[in-house]
KEKEDREN-939375 format. One record per residue (C-alpha): residue in three letters; x, y, z; residue number from 1. Coordinates in pm, 1 decimal. Example, Ala and Ser with C-alpha at 12.3 -4.5 7.8 and 13.67 -1.06 7.14 Angstrom:
REM residues 2
site type:ALA, xx:1230.0, yy:-450.0, zz:780.0, seq:1
site type:SER, xx:1367.0, yy:-106.0, zz:714.0, seq:2
***
This chain:
REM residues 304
site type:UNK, xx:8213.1, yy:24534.9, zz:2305.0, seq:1
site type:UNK, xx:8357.1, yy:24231.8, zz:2480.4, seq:2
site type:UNK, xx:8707.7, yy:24105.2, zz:2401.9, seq:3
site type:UNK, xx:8721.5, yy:23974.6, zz:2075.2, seq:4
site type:UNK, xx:8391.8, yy:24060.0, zz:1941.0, seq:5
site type:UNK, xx:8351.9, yy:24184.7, zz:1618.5, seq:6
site type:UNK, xx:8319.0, yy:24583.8, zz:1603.1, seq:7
site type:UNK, xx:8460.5, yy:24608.2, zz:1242.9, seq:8
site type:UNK, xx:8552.9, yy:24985.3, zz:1210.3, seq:9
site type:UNK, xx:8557.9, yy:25089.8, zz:841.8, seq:10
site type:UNK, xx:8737.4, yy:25472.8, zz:875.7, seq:11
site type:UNK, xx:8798.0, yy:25530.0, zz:512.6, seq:12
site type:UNK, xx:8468.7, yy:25489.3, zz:404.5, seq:13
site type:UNK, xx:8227.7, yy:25618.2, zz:670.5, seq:14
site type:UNK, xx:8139.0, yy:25953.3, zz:483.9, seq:15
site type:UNK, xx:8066.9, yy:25761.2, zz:180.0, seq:16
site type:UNK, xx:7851.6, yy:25515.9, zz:402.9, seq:17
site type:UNK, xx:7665.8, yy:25767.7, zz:604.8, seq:18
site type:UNK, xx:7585.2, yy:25983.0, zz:276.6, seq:19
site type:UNK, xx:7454.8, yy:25660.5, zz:68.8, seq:20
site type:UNK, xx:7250.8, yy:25561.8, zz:385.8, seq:21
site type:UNK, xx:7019.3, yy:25799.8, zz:451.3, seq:22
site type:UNK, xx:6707.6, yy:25636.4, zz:376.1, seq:23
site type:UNK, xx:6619.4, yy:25870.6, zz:79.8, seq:24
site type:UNK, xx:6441.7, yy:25650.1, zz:-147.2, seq:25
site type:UNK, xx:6323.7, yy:25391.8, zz:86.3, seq:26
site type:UNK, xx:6021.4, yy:25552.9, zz:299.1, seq:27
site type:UNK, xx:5897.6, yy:25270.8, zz:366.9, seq:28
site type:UNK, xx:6205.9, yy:25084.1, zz:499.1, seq:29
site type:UNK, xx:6326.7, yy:25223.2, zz:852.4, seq:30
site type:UNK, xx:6638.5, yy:25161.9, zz:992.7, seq:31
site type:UNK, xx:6649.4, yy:24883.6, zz:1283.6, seq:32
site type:UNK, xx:6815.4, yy:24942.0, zz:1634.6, seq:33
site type:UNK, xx:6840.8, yy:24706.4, zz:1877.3, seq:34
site type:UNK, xx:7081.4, yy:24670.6, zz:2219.3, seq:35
site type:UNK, xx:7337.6, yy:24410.3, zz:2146.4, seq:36
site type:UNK, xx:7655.7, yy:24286.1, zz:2344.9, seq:37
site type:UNK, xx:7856.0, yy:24540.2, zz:2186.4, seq:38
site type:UNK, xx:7639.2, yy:24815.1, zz:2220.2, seq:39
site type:UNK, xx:7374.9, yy:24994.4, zz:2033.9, seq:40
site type:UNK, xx:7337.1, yy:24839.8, zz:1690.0, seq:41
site type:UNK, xx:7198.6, yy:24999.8, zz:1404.5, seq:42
site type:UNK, xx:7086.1, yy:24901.3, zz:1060.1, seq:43
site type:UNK, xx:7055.2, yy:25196.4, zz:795.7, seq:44
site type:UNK, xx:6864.1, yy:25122.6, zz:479.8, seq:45
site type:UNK, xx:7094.9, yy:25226.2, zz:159.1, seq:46
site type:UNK, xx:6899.9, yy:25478.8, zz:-62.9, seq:47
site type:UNK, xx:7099.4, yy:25329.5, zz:-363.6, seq:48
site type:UNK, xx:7033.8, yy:24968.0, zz:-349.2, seq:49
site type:UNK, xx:6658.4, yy:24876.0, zz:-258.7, seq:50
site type:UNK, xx:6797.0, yy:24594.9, zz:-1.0, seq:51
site type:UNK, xx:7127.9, yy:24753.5, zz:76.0, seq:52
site type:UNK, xx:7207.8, yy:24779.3, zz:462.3, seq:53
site type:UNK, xx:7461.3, yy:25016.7, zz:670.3, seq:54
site type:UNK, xx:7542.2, yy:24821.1, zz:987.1, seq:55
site type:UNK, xx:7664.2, yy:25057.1, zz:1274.1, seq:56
site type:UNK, xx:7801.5, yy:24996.1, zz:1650.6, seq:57
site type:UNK, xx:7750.2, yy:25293.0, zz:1831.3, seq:58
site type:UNK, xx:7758.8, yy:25537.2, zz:1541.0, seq:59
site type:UNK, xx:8088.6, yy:25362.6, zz:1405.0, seq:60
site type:UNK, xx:8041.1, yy:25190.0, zz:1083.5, seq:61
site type:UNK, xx:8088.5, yy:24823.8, zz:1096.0, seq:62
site type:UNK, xx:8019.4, yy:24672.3, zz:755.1, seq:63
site type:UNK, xx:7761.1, yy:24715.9, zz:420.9, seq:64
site type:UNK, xx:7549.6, yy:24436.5, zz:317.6, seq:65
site type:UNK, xx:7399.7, yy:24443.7, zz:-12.3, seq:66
site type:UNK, xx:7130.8, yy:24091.5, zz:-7.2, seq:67
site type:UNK, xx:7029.3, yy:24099.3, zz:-364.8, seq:68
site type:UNK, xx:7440.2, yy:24176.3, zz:-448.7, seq:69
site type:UNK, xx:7655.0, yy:24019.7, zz:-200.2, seq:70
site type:UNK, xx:7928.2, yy:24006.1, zz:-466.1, seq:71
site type:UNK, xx:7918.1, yy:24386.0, zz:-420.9, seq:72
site type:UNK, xx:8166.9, yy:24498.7, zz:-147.9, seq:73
site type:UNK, xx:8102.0, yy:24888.2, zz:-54.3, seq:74
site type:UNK, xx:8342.2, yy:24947.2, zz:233.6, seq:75
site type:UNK, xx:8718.7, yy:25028.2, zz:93.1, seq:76
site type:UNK, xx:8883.2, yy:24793.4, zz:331.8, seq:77
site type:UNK, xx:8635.4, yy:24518.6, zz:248.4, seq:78
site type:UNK, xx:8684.9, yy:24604.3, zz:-168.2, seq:79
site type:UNK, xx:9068.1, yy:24508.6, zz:-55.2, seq:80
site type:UNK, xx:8983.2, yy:24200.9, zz:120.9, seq:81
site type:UNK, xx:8732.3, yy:24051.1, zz:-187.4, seq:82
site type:UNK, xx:9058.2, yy:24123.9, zz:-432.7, seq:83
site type:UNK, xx:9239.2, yy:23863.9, zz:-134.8, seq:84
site type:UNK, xx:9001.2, yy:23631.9, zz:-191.8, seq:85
site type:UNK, xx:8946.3, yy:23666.8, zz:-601.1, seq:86
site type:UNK, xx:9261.8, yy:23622.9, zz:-592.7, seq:87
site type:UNK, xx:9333.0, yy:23307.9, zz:-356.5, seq:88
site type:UNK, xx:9265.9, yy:23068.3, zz:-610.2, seq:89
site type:UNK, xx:9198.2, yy:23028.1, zz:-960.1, seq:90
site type:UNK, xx:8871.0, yy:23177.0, zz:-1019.7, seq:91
site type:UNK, xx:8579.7, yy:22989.9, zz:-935.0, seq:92
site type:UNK, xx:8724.3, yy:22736.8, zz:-687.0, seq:93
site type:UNK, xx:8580.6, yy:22665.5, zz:-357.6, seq:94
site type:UNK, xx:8757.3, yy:22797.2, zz:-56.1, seq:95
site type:UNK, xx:8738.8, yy:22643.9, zz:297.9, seq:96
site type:UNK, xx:8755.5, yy:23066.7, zz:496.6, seq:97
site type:UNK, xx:8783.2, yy:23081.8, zz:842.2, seq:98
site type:UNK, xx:8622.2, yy:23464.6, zz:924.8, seq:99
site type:UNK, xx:8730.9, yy:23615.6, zz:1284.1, seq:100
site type:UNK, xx:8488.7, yy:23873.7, zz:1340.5, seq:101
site type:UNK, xx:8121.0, yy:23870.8, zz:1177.9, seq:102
site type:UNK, xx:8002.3, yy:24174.8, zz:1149.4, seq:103
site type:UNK, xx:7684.3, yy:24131.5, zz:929.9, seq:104
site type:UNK, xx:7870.9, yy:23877.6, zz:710.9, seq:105
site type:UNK, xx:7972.0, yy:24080.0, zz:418.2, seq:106
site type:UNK, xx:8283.8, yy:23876.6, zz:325.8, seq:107
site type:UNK, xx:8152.2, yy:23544.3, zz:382.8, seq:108
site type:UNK, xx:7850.1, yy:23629.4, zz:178.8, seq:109
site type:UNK, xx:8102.2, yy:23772.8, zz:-89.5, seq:110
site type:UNK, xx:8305.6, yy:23420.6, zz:-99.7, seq:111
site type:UNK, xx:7968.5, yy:23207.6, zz:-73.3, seq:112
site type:UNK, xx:7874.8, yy:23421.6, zz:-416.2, seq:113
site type:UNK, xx:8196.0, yy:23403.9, zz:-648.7, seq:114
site type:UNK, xx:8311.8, yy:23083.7, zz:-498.4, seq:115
site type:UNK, xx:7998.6, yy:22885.6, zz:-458.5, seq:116
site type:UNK, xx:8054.1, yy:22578.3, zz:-276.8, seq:117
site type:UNK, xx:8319.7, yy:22741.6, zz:-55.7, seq:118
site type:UNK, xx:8254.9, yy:22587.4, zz:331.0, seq:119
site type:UNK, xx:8306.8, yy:22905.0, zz:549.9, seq:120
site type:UNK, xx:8341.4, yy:22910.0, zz:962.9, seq:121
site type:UNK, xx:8236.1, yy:23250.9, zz:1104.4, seq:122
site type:UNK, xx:8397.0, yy:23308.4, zz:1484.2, seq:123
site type:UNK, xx:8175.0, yy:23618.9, zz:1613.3, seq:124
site type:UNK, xx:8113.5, yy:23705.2, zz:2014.8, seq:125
site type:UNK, xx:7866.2, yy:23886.5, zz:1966.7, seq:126
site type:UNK, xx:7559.2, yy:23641.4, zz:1976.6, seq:127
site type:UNK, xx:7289.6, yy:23954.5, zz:2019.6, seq:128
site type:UNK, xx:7429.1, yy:24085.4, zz:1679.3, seq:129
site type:UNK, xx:7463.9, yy:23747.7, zz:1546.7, seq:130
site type:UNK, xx:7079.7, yy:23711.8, zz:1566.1, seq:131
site type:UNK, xx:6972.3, yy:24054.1, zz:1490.8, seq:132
site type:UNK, xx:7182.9, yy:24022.5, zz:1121.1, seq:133
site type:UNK, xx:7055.7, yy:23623.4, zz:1148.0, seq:134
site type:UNK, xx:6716.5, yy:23811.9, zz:1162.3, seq:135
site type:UNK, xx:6714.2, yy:24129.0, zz:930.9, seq:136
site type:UNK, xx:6979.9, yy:24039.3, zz:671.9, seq:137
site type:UNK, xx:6936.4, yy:23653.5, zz:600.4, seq:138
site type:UNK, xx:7161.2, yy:23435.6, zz:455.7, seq:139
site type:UNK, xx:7113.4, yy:23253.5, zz:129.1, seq:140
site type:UNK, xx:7004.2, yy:22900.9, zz:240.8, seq:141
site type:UNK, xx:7254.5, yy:22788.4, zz:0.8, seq:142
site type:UNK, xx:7565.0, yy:22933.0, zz:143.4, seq:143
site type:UNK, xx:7791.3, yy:22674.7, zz:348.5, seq:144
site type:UNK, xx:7858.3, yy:22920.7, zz:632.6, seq:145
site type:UNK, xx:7849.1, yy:22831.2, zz:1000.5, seq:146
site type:UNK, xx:7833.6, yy:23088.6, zz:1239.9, seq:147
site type:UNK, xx:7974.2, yy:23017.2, zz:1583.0, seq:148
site type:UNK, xx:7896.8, yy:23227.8, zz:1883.1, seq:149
site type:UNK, xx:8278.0, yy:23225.9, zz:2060.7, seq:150
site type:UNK, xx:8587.0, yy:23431.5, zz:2153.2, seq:151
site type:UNK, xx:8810.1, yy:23456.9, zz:1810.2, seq:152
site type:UNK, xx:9111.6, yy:23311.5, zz:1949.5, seq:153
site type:UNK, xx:8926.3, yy:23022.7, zz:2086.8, seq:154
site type:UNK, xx:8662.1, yy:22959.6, zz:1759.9, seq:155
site type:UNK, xx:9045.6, yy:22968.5, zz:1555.1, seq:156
site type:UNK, xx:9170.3, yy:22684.4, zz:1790.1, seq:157
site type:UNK, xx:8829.0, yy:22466.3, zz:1727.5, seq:158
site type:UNK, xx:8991.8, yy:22440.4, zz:1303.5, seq:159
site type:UNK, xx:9125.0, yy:22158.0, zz:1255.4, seq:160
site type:UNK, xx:9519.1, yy:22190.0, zz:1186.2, seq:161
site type:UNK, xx:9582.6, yy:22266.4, zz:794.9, seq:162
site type:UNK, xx:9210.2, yy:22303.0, zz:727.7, seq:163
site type:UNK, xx:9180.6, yy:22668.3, zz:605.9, seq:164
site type:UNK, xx:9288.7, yy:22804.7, zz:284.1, seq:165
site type:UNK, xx:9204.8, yy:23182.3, zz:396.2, seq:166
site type:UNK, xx:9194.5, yy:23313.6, zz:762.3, seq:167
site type:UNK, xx:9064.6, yy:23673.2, zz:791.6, seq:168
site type:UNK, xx:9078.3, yy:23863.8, zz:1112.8, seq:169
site type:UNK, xx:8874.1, yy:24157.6, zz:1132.8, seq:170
site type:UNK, xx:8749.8, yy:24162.8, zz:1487.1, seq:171
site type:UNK, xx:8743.8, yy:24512.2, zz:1712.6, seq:172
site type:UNK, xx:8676.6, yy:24546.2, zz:2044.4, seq:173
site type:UNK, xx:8462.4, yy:24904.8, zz:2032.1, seq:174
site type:UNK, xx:8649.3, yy:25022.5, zz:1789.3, seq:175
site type:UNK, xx:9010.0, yy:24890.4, zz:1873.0, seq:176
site type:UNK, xx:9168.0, yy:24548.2, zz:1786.0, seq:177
site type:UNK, xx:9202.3, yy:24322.4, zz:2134.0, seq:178
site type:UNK, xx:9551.1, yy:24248.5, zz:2248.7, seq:179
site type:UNK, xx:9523.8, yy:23910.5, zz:2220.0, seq:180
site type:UNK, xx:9477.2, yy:23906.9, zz:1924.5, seq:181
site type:UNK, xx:9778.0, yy:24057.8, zz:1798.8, seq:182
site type:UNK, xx:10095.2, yy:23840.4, zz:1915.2, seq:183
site type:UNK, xx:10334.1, yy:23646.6, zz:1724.1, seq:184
site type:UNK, xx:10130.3, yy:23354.4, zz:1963.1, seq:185
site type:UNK, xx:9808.5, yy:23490.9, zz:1788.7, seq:186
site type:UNK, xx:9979.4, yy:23397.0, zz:1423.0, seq:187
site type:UNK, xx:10112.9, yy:23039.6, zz:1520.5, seq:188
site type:UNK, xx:9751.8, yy:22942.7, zz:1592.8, seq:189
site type:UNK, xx:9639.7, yy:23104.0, zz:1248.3, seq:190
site type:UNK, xx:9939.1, yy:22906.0, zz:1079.8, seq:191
site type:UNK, xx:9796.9, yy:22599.9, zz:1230.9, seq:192
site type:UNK, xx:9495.1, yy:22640.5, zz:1080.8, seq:193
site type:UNK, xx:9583.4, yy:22710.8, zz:743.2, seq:194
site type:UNK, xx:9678.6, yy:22455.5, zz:486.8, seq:195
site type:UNK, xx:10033.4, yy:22487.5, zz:305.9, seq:196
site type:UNK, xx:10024.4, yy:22764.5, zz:88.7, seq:197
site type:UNK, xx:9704.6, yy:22947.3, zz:243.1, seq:198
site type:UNK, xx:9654.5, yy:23327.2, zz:297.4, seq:199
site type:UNK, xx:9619.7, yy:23541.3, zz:588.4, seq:200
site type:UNK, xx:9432.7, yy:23854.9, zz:592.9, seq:201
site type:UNK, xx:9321.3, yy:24116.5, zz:848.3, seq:202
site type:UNK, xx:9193.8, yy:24438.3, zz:906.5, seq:203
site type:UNK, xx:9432.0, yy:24682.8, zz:1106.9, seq:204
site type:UNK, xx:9372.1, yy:25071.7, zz:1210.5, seq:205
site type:UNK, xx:9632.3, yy:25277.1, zz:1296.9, seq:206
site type:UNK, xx:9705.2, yy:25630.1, zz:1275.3, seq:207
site type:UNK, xx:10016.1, yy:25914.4, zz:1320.6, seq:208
site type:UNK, xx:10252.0, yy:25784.7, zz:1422.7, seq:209
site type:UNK, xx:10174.1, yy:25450.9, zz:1296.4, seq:210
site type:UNK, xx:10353.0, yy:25247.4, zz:1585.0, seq:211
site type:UNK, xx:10088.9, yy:24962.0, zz:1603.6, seq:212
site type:UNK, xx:10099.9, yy:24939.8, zz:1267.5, seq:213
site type:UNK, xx:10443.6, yy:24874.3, zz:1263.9, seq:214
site type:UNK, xx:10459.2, yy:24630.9, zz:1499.5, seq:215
site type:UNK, xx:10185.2, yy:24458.0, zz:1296.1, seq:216
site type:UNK, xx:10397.9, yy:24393.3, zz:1014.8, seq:217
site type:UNK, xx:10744.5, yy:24321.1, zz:1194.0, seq:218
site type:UNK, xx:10508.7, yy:24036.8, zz:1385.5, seq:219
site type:UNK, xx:10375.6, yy:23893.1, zz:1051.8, seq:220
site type:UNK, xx:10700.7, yy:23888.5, zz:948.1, seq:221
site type:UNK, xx:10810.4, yy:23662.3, zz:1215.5, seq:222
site type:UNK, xx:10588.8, yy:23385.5, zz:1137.8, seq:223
site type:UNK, xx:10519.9, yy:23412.4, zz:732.4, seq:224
site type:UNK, xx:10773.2, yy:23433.0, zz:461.9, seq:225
site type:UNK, xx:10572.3, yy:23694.0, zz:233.3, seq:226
site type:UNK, xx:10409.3, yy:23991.8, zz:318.4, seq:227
site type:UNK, xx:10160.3, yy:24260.3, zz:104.6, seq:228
site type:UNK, xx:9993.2, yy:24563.2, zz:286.1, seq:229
site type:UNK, xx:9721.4, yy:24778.1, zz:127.0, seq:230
site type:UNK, xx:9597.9, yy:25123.3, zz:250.3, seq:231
site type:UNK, xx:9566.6, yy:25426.0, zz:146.5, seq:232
site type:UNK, xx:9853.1, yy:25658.9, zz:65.8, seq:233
site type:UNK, xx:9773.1, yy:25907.5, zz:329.3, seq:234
site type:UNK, xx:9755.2, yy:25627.7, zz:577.1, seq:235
site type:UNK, xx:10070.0, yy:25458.0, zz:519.8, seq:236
site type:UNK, xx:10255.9, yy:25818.2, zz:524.5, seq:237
site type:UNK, xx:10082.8, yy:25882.7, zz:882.8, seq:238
site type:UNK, xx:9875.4, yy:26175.5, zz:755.8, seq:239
site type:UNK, xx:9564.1, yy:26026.9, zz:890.6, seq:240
site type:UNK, xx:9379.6, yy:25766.6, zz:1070.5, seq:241
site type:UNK, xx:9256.1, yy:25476.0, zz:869.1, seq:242
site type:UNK, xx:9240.1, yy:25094.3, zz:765.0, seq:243
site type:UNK, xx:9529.2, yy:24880.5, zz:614.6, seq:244
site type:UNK, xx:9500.1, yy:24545.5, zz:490.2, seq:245
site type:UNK, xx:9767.0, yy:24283.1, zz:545.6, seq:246
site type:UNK, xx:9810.7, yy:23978.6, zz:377.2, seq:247
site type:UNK, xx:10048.2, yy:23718.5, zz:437.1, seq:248
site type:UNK, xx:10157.9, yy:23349.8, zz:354.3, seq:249
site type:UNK, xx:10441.4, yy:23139.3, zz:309.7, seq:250
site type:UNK, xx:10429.8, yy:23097.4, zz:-67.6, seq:251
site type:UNK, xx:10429.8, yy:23404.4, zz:-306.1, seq:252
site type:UNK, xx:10178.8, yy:23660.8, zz:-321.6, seq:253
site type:UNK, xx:9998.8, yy:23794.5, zz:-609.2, seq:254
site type:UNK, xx:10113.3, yy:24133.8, zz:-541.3, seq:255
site type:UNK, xx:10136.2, yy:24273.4, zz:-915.5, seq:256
site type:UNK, xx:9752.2, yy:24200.9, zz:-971.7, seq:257
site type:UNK, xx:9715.7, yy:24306.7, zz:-605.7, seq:258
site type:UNK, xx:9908.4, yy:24664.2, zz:-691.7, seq:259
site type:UNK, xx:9682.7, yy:24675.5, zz:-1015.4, seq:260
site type:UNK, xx:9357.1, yy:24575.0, zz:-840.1, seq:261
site type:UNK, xx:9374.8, yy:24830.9, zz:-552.2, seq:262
site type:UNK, xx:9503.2, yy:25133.4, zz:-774.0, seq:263
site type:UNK, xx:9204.6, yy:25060.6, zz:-954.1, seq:264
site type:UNK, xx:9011.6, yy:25147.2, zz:-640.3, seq:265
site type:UNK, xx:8713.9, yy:25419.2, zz:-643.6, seq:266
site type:UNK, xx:8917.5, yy:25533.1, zz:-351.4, seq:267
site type:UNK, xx:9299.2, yy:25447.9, zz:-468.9, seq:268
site type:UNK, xx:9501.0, yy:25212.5, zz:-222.2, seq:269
site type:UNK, xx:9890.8, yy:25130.4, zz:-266.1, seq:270
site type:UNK, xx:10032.0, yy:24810.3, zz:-165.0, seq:271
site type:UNK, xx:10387.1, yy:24797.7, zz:-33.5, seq:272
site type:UNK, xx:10603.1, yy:24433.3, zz:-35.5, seq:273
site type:UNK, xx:10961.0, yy:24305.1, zz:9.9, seq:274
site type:UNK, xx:11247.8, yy:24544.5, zz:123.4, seq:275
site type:UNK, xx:10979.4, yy:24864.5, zz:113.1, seq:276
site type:UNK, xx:10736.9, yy:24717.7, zz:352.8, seq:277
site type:UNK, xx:11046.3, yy:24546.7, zz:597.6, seq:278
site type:UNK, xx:11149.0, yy:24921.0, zz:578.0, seq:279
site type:UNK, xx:10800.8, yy:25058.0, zz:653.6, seq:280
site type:UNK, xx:10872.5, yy:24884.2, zz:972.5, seq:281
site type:UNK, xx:11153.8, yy:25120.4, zz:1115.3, seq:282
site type:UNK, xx:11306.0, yy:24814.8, zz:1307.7, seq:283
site type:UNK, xx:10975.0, yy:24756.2, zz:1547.1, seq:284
site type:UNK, xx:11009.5, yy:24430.6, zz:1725.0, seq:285
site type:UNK, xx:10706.0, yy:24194.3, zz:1712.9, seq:286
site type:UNK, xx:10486.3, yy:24148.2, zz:1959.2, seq:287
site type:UNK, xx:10407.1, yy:23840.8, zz:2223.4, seq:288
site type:UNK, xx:10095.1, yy:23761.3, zz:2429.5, seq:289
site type:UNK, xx:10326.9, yy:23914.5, zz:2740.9, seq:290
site type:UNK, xx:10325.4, yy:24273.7, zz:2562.1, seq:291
site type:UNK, xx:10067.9, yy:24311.3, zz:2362.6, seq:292
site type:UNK, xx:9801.8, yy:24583.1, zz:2380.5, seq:293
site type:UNK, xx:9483.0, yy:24674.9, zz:2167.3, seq:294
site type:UNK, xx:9558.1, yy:24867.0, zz:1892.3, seq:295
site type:UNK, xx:9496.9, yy:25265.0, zz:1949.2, seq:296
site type:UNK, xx:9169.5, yy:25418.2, zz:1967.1, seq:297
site type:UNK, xx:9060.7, yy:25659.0, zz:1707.5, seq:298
site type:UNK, xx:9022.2, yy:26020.3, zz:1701.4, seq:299
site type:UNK, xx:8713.6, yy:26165.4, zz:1861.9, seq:300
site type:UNK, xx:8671.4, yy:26286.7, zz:1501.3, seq:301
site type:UNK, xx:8684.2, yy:25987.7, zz:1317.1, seq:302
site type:UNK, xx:8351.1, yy:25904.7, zz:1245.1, seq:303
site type:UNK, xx:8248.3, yy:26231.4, zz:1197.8, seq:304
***
């Protein structure tokens, strides 16, 4: 997939995904596949939800699209980034979301249903899988989401300055995160775009021994006063490859309902903030444009 496209790669829950998506139940529904710029996508009808989708890049799971539930968030990673957004503002409230990476929309579908009249921008590269889920997996005509076919970095500099109340980055390149799109030069142009108080949110993957994850956090820490991480306990103690979620902003965090929310999990996460997460960090430096790589590919076994 080209630099900064959207290749979301959901590791803790790709069993779970491949099992529900079998097509048992739905005979007359095939899957879809179709070339895109990323490479071969595929659409897997859910044999638990009669119009319940399995996107896939190349065998990796991307995302799960439920259109007569968007409000229902399969994915573990993307369960952690709906309890972000429940809790970004009293319930109810329209957001103004900034997505980096598309994917087949999941999240901005989920904010378009519990916050209606939220006005959502959706930066995806990937204009071949942009129509195919334009296509197949429609959004509701009522939703105030516009997609735009562009590079993240450059759809984030297109926002206005303070016009975002949530920024979420969850864009992969195949199945890694691009470079540039983890620098301390990446997060000034995400502070930009937020308003005063607003939330940042991404998607990282890391594995043993969790060095890009580290640097992750020590370069969010450089540019926002209060940090929250959620993942699964194996993950954070370098047992195995998966997804963390990071959240970040400059005024305080709801981390107790965050803690509550996420051990509450089907698939438990813990969230680690203040002097626990600076110490997660082991004294890694953050990272600029001039040294930044992609974050580390995953095992040949990971989708497996």
């Amino acid at each position: 997939m080209a630099p900064g496209g959207c290749g979301r790669a959901a590791w803790d829950n790709d069993r779970m995904a491949r099992g529900r998506s079998s097509g048992r139940g739905q005979a007359a529904v095939e899957a879809v596949t179709e070339q895109v710029d990323g490479g071969t996508a595929r659409l897997v009808p859910d044999r638990d939800r009669p119009r319940g989708w399995t996107l896939l890049i190349d065998d990796a799971p991307q995302s799960h699209v439920d259109l007569d539930d968007p409000a229902h968030l399969s994915f573990e990673y993307q369960r952690r980034f709906g309890h972000v957004v429940d809790l970004a503002a009293p319930p109810g409230r329209p957001l103004r979301a900034v997505h980096l990476g598309g994917g087949a929309l999941t999240l901005a579908r989920y904010v378009a249903a519990t916050r209606p009249r939220s006005t959502q921008q959706v930066v995806e590269r990937d204009g071949a899988l942009v129509r195919l889920v334009r296509r197949e997996l429609p959004l509701d005509p009522r939703a105030r989401i516009r997609v735009r076919t562009a590079d993240a970095r450059e759809g984030l500099a297109k926002v206005p300055d303070g016009w975002a109340d949530l920024v979420v980055a969850d864009v992969f390149s195949g199945a890694r995160t691009p470079a540039h799109l983890t620098s301390t030069e990446f997060l000034d142009e995400v502070r930009r775009a937020l308003a005063p108080g607003g939330i940042y949110t991404a998607n990282l993957a890391d594995g043993p021994p969790l060095t890009h994850l580290r640097g992750q956090i020590a370069t969010a820490a450089a540019r926002f006063a209060e940090l929250a991480l959620i993942a699964d306990p194996a993950v954070l103690r370098g047992k195995r490859f998966g997804n963390a979620v990071l959240v970040a902003s400059d005024a305080p965090l709801p981390v107790a309902e965050l803690t509550r929310r996420a051990a509450s999990d089907p698939h438990s996460g813990r969230v680690q903030h203040g002097r626990e997460l600076t110490d997660f960090t082991g004294g890694a430096a953050p990272v600029t444009d001039l040294r930044a790589v992609a974050s580390p590919a995953p095992p040949a076994d990971a989708f497996r």
